[in-house]
Structure formats: structure tokens, C-alpha cells
N, C-alpha and C positions, 0 to 999 in steps of 0.2 A: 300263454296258450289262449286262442280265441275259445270264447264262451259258445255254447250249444246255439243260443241265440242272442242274440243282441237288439237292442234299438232299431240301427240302423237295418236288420231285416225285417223289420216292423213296419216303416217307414218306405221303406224300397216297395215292397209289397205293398202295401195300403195305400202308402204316402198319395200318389197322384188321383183315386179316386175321393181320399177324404178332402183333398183340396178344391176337388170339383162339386162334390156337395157341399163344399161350405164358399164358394168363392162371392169373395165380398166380404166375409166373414173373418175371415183370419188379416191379422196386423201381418206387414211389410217385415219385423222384426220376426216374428212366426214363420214366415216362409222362408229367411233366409237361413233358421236354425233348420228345418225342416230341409232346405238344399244341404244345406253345409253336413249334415250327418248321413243323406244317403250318399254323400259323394268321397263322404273320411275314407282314407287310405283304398282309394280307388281309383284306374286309370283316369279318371277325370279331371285330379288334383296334379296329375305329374308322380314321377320318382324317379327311381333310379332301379338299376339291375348291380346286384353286389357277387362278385365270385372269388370263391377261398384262393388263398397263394399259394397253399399245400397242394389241396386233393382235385381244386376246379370246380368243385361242386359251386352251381349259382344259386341264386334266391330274386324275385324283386321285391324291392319297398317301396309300397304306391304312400304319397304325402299324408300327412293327417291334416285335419282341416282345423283343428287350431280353434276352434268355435267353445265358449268357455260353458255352453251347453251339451256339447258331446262325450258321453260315457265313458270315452276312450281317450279321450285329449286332452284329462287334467292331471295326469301323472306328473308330466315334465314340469308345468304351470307351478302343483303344488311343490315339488322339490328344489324349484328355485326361490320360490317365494320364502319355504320354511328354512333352507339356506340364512335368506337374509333374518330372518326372524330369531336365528337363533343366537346372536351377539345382544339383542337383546334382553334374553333372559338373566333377570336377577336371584341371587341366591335364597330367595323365600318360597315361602309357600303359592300355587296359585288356584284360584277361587276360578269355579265355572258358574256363571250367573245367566238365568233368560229369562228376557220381556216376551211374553206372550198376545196377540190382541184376541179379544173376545170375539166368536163368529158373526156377531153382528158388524163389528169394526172392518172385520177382516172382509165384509162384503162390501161397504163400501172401498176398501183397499182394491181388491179385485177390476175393480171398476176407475180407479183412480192409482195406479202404481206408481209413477214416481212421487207424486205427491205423497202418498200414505206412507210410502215404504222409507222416503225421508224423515218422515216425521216421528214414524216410529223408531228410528235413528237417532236423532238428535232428540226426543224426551225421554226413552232407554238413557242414554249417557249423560242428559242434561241430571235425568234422578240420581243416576249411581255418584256423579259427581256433588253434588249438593246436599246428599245425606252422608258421603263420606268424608266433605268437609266442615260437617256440624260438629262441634267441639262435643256435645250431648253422644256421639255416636263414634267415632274412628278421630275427628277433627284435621284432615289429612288430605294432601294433593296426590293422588290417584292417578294408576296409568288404566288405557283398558283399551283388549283389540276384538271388536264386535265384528260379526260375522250374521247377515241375514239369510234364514232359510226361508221358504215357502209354503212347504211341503211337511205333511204329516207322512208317516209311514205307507200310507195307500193311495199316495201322491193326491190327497184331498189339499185344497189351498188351507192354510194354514201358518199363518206367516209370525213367525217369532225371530227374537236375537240371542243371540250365542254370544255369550262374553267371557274372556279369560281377564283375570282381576290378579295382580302382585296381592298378596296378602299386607297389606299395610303404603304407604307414603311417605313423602317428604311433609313435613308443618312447615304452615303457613309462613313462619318466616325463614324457611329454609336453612332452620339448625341443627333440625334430628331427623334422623328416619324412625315412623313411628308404625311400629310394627300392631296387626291386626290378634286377635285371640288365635289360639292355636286351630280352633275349628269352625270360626263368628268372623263375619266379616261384617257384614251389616244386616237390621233389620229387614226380613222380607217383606213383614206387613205394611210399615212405614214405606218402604221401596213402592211396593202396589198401589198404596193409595196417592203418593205423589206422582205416582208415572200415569192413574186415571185421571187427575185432573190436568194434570200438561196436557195430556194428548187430549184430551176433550175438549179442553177452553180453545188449542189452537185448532182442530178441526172444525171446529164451529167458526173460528174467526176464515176458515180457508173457505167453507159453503160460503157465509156471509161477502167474500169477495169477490165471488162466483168463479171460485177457479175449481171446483169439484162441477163435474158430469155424472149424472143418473140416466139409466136405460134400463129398456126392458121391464121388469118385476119391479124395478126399483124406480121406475121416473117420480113416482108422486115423492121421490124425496127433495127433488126441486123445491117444495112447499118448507117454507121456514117449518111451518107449525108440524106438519109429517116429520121433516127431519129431527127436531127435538124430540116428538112421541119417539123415535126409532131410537134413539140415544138415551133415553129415559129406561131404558131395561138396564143397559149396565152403568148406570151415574150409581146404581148403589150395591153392581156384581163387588165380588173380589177382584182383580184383576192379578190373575197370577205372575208371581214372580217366583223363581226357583232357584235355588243357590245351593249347591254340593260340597262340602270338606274338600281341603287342597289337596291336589293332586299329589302326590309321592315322587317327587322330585324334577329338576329340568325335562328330563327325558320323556316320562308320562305327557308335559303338555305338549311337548313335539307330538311325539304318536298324538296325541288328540289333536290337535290343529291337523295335522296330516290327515286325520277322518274327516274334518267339518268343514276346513277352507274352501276346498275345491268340488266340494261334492255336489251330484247334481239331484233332478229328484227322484232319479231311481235308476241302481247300476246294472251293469248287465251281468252280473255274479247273481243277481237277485229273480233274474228271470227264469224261468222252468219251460216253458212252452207257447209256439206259438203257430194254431190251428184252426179248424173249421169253428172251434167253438169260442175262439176267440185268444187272450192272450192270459197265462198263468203266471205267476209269481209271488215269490213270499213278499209275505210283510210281519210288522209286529202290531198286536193287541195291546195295547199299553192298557187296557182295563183290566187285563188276565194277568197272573203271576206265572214264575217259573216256566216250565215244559211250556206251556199253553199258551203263553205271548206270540210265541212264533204260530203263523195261520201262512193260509191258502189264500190266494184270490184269485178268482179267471175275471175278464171284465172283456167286453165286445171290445172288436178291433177300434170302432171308431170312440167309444169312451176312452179304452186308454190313451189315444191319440189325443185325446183334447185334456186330460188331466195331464199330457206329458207339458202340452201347450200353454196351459196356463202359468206355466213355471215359468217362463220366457221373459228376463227382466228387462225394461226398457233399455233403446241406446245409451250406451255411455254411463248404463248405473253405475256408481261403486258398491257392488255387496261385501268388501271386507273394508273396514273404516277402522282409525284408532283416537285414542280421543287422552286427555289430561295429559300426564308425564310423557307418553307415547306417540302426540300429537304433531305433526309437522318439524318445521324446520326447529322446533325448540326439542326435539325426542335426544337429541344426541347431547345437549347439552344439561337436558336432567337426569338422563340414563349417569353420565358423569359426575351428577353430582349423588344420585341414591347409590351408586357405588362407593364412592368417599364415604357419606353416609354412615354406609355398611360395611366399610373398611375392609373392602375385597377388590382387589387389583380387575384396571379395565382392560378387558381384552385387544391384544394389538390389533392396530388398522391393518385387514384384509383385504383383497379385493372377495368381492362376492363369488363364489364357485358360480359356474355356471357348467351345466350341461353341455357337452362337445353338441356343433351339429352333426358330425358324424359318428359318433358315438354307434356301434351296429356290435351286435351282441356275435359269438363268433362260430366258427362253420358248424353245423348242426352235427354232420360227417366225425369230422377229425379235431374239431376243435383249436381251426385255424383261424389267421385274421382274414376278415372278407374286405374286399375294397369294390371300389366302386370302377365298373368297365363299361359301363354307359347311363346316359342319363334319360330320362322321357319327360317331355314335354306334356301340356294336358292334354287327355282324349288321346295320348297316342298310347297304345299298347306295346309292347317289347317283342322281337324278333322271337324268335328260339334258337339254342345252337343248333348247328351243321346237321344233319343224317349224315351217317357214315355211308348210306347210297347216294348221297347226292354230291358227296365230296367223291366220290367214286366215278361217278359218269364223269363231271368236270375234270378228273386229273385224267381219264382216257381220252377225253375229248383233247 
């Protein structure tokens, strides 16, 4: 069922004057997520017209646009993907773990996204790997499938990783699987303080090679001696790290990947209104407990637009990564062996399900199968059938 409002009436509506007051302003990437969602599932894209074999009742399907920023077009995305993900689950516990960066960090990320948003990547999992293979700690070779988000609840930038962790490993020389405590997997505080100095000593080596850009409020961070002052607030924060008790079984991390893989930074379930006074939608308070977490926001048409914008991740990023036992071409032959391991039979080679292209949910009417009686190209719209006056004159005539 379509939502009261969505995005893309947000966009359709606003969309072409906030591009005109910002033009020069908005990235090439920004504007094509910003086409690609006023145009999802609308004559623009193409479809088709589908009609029942029972009753004749028709329908059209205008295309989705397939844009891995659109509200609406990460359904099918996530259900293939969690498809494949799920021969990899092992029969243990799994640990949810996030690197968080501190809003000072996170401004310069903003301002430098693939670079940041890499880095936070690979020293998130260079730490989770490194403290779980300290013998002092787990001493243990680690799988883990990290997922970055952006976005806080009131789609403020806010960029942390999402980690799902096997509760335990293969040792180092590959003779036991060494399973984690029932409810510990690793130090959090240990985690934080080596995930602050990785990401600091190489963001500093990244200014120093001058592959980071400052603008605006932020140019004087050009300056060696500004950028160190700027970095000197959290060389002695906490940098949090958060790790939650295992999940309750295989299924629990499916439904959770299923929440966190594909999601963008704000659904259209989430939205309530959108009017003179601007745009309404829940969000959560994570300072508030219980009842009270859940809030209101209205925010002007053109702020929401540009907190939707900022979420926009570079060409070609990959926001889901996996890293140790789960890493590349070697995932299938460690998965086989923490199964030996764990002495639970490996599941037979499948092909991966995939989703039919035609796959159409069936006649509204009578609960027939619908096929497809014509197709539309983009921009064209769909005939209508006959008037039963107009099939009247022509058979007199």
C-alpha cells in the first residue's frame, strides 16, 4: 500500500526549485538521486500494463528506478542479498557491534566522504580484528559483515558502522573453533581506544598528503597547526563503541540485516505530512526512555531536502563490506572449515533464489494471475481500454 506521503512527493514538488536555489551547489551524484526518485515508478522509467486472465481487470506498473537511495527500491535489493547471506550463517551466537565517529570527525567526513567513510571502514574492522586476535582477549580469527550508515534518527550526518560478529573463531592455527563467552565478546573500552588512534594517526597522515579538502567554516583546517587544535578535543574523548548480547538465534540476524542492509535515511512509513509549514515526521530521541523516545519533527521543505542530501554516498561506494573469515574469495573456504570446526554439516550448493522479473502480486478483483498485454516505453503513457460508445459507433460505421 502507497504511503500518505513519500519522498519522492517531496522531491517532485520542491525538488526543481531547491535545485535552482542551490545550483552549483549540489554534486552530480545528488542530482541524479534527486532525478532517479521523482521519476521511480513513473511513466518516465517505462512499464508495462498487466491484465487478469479471469475477471480482465488491468493495472499499470510504471518501472522502479532501482537508485539504492530510493525509499521504495530497496525491498527486492535487500531480499536478494539476505538470500545469499543466509548460507552463511553459523550455528552460534551473533554479536551486533558500532564504531561510532565523534561530530568533530564526522565534520570533517562530510566534507571528505569517500576518504572518511573508508577509513572508518577499514580501522572499525582493522580494531575488531586485532583485539580478537589477541590471545589476552578471544585470541581468534573473526568473521564480520559491516554495514555504514550516516544518519542519526532526524537524518542529522552522523556516520557510524553496524557490525554482525559470529560469537567466537577459528585459532590461529586452524584446529579449533574457539567460541566467545555466552554474553562478551570483546572489550568495548580496549575497542574505542584502538579504533581512536588508527583512525587519528591515519587521518593525519591523509591531511599530511593533502588528499583531504576544507571549505567554508572549515578552510582554516588547511593549516597543519588548526587541524591538530581541531583534533585535540577528541585525542582524549571516549570514542564510543557499543556491542549488544547475541542475537536469539539465525533468524533474529536475518530480520536485523533485513532492517539495516538496505535502509536509507529515512522511510516513507516514517513520514506524516507534507505542507505549507513544511515537512512532519517521526523520529526517535535516543536521550528519552520508553514512551518518549518516539518525537515529532516538522523541518522546512528546503532543510529536509538537504539533510536527505547529505546522505548521498559517493560513486561506486560499497556501504556493506565484510572482512576476516567472511572476506572474499577465502569466505567460502573458512565458512567450511568453522563448520568442520563446529561439527554441523555444510549446507548443499544452491543456486541463489532470486526474485522473478515478473514476479506481479495477483488481480486485486478476483485474485487471478495478471500477465502482461502491453509494454511502455519511457515517457509514454498507456492507452485506456475501448468506451463501449466508441466500440459502438465503429461497429455501426
Amino acid at each position: 500500500m502507497r504511503a500518505s506521503v513519500e519522498v519522492a512527493d517531496i522531491f517532485r514538488a520542491a525538488g526543481p526549485a531547491y535545485r535552482a536555489a542551490h545550483a552549483g551547489h549540489l554534486s552530480l551524484a545528488q542530482l541524479k538521486v534527486m532525478s532517479a526518485i521523482e521519476n521511480c515508478r513513473t511513466a518516465a522509467l517505462g512499464g508495462h500494463v498487466e491484465a487478469c486472465e479471469d475477471c480482465g481487470q488491468w493495472r499499470i506498473a510504471y518501472n522502479s528506478c532501482r537508485n539504492r537511495h530510493c525509499p521504495k527500491c530497496q525491498g527486492a535489493a535487500a531480499w536478494t542479498w539476505l538470500a545469499e547471506r543466509e548460507a552463511d550463517l553459523l550455528p552460534v551466537g551473533y554479536f551486533h557491534v558500532v564504531f561510532t565517529l565523534p561530530a568533530e570527525v564526522a565534520d570533517i567526513a562530510l566534507q571528505n566522504k569517500a576518504l572518511v567513510y573508508d577509513l572508518l571502514f577499514k580501522t572499525a574492522s582493522e580494531t575488531m580484528l586485532t583485539i580478537a586476535a589477541d590471545p589476552k582477549h578471544l585470541g581468534a580469527r573473526i568473521g564480520i559483515t559491516a554495514v555504514l550508515h550516516t544518519w542519526g534518527s532526524a537524518m542529522i550526518h552522523h556516520p557510524h558502522v553496524h557490525m554482525i560478529v559470529p560469537g567466537g573463531g577459528i585459532a590461529p592455527d586452524g584446529s579449533r573453533w574457539i567460541s566467545s563467552r555466552p554474553a562478551f565478546l570483546l572489550p568495548v573500552r580496549v575497542l574505542g581506544k584502538l579504533f581512536r588512534r588508527l583512525f587519528l594517526t591515519r587521518l593525519l597522515a591523509l591531511r599530511d598528503a593533502g588528499q583531504l579538502g576544507f571549505f567554508g567554516t572549515m578552510a582554516h583546517l588547511t593549516e597543519r597547526r588548526a587541524f591538530l587544535r581541531h583534533l585535540a578535543r577528541v585525542r582524549t574523548k571516549r570514542w564510543v563503541v557499543y556491542a549488544k548480547a547475541p542475537f536469539a538465534g539465525p533468524e533474529a540476524v536475518l530480520a536485523y540485516l533485513s532492517r539495516y542492509t538496505h535502509r536509507v535515511a529515512i522511510s516513507n512509513r516514517r513520514l506524516i505530512a507534507f505542507d505549507d509549514r513544511g515537512v512532519t515526521f517521526r523520529y526517535k530521541d535516543y536521550r528519552r526512555d520508553g514512551e518518549d523516545r518516539q518525537q515529532v519533527m516538522t523541518l522546512a521543505v528546503d532543510e529536509f531536502i538537504r539533510r536527505f542530501l547529505i546522505h548521498v554516498l559517493p560513486r561506486g561506494f560499497h556501504r556493506i563490506r565484510h572482512y576476516g573469515l567472511l572476506a572474499g574469495s577465502a569466505r567460502k573456504a573458512s565458512l567450511a572449515l568453522a563448520r568442520e570446526l563446529l561439527d554441523v554439516a555444510t549446507p548443499p550448493d544452491v543456486d541463489t533464489p532470486v526474485e522473478p522479473d515478473d514476479h506481479r502480486p495477483p488481480c486485486p478483483c478476483c485474485g487471478g494471475r495478471m500477465t502482461i498485454i502491453e509494454t511502455l516505453e519511457r515517457w509514454r503513457q498507456p492507452r485506456g481500454p475501448p468506451r463501449a460508445s466508441a466500440t459502438n459507433r465503429e461497429t455501426d460505421a
